[in-house]
VEXTORBA-453169 format. One record per residue: x, y, z of N, C-alpha, C in turn; residue in three letters; residue number from 1. Coordinates in steps of 0.02 Angstrom, whole numbers. Layout:
! VEXTORBA-453169
site n_u X&n_v Y&n_w Z&ca_u X&ca_v Y&ca_w Z&c_u X&c_v Y&c_w Z&aa ALA&i NUM
...
END
This chain:
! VEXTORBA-453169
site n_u 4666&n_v 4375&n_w 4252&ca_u 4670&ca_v 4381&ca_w 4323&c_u 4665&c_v 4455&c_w 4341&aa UNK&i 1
site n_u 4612&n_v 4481&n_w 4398&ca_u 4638&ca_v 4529&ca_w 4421&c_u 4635&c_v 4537&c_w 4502&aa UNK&i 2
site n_u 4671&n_v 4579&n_w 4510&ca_u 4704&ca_v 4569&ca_w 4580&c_u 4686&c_v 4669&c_w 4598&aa UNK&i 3
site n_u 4628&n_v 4655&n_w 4677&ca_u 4633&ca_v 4719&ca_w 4685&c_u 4649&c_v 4735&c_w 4769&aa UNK&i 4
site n_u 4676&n_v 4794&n_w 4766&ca_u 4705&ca_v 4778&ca_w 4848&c_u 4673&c_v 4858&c_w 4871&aa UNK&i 5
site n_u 4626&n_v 4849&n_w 4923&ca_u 4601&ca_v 4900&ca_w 4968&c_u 4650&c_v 4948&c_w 4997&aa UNK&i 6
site n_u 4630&n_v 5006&n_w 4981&ca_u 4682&ca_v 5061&ca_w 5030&c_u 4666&c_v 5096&c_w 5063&aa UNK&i 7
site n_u 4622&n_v 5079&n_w 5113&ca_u 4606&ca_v 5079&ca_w 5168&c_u 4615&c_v 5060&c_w 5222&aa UNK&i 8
site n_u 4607&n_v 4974&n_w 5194&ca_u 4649&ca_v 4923&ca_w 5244&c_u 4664&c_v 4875&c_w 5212&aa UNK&i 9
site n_u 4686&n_v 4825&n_w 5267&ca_u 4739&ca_v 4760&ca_w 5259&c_u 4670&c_v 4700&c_w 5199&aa UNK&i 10
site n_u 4682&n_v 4716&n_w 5133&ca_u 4620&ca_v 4672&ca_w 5114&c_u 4647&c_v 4674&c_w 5036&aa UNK&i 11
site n_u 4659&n_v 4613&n_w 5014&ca_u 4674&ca_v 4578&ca_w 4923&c_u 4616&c_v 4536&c_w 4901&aa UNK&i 12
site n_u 4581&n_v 4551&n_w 4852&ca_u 4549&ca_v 4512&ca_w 4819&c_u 4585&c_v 4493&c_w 4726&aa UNK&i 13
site n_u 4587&n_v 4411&n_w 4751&ca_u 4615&ca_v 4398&ca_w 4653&c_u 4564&c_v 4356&c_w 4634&aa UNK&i 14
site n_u 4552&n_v 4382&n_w 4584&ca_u 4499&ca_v 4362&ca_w 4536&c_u 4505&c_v 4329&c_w 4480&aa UNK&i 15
site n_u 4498&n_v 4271&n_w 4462&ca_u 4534&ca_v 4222&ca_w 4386&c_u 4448&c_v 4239&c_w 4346&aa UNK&i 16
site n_u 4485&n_v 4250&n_w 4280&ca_u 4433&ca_v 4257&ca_w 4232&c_u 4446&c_v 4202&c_w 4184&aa UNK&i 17
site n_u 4368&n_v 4172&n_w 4153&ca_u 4407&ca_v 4142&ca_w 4098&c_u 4351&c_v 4134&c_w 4022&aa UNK&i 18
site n_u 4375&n_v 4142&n_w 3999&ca_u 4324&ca_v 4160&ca_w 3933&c_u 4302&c_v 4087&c_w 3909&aa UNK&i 19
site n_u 4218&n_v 4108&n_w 3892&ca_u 4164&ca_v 4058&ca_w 3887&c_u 4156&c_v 4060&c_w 3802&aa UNK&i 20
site n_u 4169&n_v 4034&n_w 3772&ca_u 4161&ca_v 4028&ca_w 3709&c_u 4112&c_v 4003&c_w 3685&aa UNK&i 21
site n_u 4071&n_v 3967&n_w 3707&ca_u 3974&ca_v 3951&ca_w 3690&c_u 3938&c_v 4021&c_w 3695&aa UNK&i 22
site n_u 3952&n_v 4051&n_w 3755&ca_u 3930&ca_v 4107&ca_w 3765&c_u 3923&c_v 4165&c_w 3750&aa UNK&i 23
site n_u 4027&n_v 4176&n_w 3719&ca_u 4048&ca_v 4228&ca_w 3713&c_u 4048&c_v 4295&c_w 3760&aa UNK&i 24
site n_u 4069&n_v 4257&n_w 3828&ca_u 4064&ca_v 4302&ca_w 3904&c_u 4131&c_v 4275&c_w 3922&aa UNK&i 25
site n_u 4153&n_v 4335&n_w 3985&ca_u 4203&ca_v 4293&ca_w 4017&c_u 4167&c_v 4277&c_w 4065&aa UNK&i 26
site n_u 4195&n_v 4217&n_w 4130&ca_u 4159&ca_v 4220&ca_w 4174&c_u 4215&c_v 4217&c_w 4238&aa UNK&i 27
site n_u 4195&n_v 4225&n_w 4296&ca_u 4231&ca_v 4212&ca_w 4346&c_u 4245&c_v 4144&c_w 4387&aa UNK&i 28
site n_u 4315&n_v 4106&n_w 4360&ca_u 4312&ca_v 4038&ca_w 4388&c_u 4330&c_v 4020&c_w 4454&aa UNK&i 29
site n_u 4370&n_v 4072&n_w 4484&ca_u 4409&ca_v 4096&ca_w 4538&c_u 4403&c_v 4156&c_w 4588&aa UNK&i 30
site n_u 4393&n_v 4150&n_w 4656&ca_u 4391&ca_v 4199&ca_w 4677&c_u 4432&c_v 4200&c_w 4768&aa UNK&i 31
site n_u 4495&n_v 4235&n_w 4774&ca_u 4520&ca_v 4211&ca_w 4835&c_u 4529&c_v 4283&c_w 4874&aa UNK&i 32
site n_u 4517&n_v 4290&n_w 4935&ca_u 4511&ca_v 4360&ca_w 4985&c_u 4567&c_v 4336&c_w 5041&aa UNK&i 33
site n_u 4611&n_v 4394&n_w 5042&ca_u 4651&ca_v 4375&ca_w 5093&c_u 4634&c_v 4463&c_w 5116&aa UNK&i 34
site n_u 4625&n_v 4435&n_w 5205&ca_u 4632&ca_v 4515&ca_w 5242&c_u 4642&c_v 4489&c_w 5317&aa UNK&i 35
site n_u 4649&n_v 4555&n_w 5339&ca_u 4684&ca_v 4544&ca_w 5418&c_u 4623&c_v 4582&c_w 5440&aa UNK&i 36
site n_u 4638&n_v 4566&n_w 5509&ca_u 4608&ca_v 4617&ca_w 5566&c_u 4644&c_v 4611&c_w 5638&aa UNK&i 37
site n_u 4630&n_v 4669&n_w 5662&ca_u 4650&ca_v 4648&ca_w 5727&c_u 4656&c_v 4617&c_w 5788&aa UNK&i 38
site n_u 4585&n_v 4576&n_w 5776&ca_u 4568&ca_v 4522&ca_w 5836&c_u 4583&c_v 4456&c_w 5789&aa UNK&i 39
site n_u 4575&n_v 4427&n_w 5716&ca_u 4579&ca_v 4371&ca_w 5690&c_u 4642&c_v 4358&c_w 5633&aa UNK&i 40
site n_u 4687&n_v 4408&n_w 5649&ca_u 4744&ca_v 4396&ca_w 5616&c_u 4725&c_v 4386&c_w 5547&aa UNK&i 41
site n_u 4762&n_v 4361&n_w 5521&ca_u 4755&ca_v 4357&ca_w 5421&c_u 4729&c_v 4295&c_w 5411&aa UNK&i 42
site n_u 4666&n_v 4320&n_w 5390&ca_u 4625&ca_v 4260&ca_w 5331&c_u 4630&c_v 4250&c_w 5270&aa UNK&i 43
site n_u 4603&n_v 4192&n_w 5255&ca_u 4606&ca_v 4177&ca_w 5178&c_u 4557&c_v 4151&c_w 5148&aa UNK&i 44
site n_u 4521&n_v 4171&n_w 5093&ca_u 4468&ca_v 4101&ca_w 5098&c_u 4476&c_v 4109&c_w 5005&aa UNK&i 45
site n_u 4460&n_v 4049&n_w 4973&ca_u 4486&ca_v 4020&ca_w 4917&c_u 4507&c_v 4002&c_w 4889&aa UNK&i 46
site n_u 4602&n_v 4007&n_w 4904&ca_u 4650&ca_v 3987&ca_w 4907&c_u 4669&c_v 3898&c_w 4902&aa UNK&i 47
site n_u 4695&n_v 3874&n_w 4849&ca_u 4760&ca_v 3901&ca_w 4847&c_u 4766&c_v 3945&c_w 4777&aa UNK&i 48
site n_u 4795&n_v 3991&n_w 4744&ca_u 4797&ca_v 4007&ca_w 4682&c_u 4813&c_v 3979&c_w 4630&aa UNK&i 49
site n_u 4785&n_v 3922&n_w 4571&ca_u 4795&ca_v 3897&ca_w 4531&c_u 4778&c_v 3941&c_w 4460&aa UNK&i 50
site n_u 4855&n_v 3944&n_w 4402&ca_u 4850&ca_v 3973&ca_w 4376&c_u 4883&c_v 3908&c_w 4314&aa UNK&i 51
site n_u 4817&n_v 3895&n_w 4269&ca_u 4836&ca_v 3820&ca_w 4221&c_u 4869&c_v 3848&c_w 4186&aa UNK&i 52
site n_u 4936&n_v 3794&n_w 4161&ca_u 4999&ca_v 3813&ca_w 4130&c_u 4957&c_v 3830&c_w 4049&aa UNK&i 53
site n_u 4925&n_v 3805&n_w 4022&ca_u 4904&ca_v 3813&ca_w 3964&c_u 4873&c_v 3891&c_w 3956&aa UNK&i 54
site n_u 4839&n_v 3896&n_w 3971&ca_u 4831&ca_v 4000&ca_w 3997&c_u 4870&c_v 4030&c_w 4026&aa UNK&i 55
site n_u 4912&n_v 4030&n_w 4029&ca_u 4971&ca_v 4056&ca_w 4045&c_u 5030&c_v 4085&c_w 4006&aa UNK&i 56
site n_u 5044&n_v 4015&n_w 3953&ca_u 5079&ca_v 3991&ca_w 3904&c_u 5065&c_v 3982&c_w 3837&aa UNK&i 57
site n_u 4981&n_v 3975&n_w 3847&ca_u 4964&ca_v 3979&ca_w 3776&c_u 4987&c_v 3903&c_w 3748&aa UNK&i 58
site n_u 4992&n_v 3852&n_w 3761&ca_u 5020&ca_v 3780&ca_w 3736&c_u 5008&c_v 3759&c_w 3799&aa UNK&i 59
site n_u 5011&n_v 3671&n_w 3773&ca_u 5005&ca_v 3622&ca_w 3819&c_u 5074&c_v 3596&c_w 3845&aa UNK&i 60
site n_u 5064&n_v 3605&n_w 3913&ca_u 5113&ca_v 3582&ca_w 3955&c_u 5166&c_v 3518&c_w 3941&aa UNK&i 61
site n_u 5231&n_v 3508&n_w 3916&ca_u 5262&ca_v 3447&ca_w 3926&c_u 5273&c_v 3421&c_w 4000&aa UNK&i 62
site n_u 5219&n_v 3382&n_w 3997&ca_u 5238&ca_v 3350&ca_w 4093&c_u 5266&c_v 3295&c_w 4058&aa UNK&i 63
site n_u 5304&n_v 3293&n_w 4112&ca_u 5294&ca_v 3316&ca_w 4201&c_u 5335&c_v 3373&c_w 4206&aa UNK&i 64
site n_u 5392&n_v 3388&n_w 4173&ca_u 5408&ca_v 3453&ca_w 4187&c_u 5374&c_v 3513&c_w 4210&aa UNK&i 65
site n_u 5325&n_v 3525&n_w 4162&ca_u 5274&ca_v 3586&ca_w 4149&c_u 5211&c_v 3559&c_w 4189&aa UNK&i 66
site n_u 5218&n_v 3615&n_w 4227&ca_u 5138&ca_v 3604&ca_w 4271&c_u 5094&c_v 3682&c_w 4273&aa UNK&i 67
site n_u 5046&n_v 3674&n_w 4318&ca_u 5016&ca_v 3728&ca_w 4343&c_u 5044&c_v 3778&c_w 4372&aa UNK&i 68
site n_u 5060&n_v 3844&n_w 4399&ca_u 5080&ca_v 3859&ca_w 4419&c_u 5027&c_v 3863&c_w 4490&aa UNK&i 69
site n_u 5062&n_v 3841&n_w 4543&ca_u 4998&ca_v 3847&ca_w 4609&c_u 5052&c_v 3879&c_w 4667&aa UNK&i 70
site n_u 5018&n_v 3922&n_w 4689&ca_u 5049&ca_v 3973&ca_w 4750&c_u 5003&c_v 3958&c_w 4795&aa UNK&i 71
site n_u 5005&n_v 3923&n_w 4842&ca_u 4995&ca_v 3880&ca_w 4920&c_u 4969&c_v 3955&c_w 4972&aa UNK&i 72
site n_u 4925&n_v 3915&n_w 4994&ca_u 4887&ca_v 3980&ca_w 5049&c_u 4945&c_v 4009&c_w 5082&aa UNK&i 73
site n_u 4994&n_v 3988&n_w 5127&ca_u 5036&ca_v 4008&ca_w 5162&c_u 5078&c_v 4048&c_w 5121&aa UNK&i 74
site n_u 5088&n_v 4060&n_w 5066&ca_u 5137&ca_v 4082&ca_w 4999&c_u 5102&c_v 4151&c_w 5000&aa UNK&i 75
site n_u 5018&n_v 4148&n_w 4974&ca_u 4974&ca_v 4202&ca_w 4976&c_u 4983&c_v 4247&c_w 5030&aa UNK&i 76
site n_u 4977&n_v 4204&n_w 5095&ca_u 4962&ca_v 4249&ca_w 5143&c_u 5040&c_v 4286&c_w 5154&aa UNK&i 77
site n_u 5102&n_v 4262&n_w 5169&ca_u 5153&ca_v 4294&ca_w 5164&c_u 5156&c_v 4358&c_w 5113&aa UNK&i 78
site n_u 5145&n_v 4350&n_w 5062&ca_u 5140&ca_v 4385&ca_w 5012&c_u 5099&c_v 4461&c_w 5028&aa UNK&i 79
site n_u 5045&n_v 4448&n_w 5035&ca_u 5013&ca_v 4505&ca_w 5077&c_u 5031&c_v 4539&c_w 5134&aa UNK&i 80
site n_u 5061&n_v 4504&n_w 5175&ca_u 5082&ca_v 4533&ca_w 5232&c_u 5131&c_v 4587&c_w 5231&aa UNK&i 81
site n_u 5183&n_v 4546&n_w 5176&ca_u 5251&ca_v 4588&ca_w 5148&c_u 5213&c_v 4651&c_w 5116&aa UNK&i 82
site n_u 5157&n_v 4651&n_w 5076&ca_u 5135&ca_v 4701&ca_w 5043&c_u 5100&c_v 4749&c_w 5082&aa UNK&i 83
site n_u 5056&n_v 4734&n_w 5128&ca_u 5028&ca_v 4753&ca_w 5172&c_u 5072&c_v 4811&c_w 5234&aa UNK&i 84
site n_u 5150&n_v 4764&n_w 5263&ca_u 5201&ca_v 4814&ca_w 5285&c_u 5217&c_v 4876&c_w 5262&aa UNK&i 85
site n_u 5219&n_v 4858&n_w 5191&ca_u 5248&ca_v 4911&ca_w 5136&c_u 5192&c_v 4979&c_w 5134&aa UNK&i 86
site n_u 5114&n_v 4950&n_w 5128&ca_u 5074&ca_v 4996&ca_w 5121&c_u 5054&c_v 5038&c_w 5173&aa UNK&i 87
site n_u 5065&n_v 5015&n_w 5252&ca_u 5047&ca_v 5032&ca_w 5277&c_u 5101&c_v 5061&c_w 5342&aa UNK&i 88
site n_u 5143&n_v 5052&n_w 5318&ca_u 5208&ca_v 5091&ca_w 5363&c_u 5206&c_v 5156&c_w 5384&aa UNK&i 89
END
């Protein structure tokens, strides 16, 4: 995963990578943009962030306990905002 945040302005891009083993490439499976502006408030587009428990963890999940970890658009966008306050105070 990488996660890059503009400092300029209100703008996160996270990026899920995941390695292609036919190929021997990684590739990009994921891609979610959260940014603000001042006439359209905070967007999102890609979302929601799914991050499979098995890449994560390295082992297969005992479900039902063990799931995905998924952070919900509204989760994202909070998230930024809080970060966004911080950066731009």
């Amino acid at each position: 995963m990488a996660i890059q945040v503009n400092r300029q302005r209100p703008m996160i891009d996270i990026k899920m990578w995941v390695w292609d083993y036919v190929n021997g490439k990684s590739h990009r499976s994921h891609h979610i943009q959260v940014s603000e502006s001042e006439t359209d408030g905070v967007n999102l587009s890609g979302g929601p962030l799914v991050i499979p428990f098995h890449l994560l963890f390295l082992r297969k999940p005992q479900t039902p306990r063990e799931t995905n970890v998924v952070i919900d658009e509204e989760s994202l966008q909070k998230i930024a905002e809080w970060g966004w306050d911080m950066q731009f105070q």
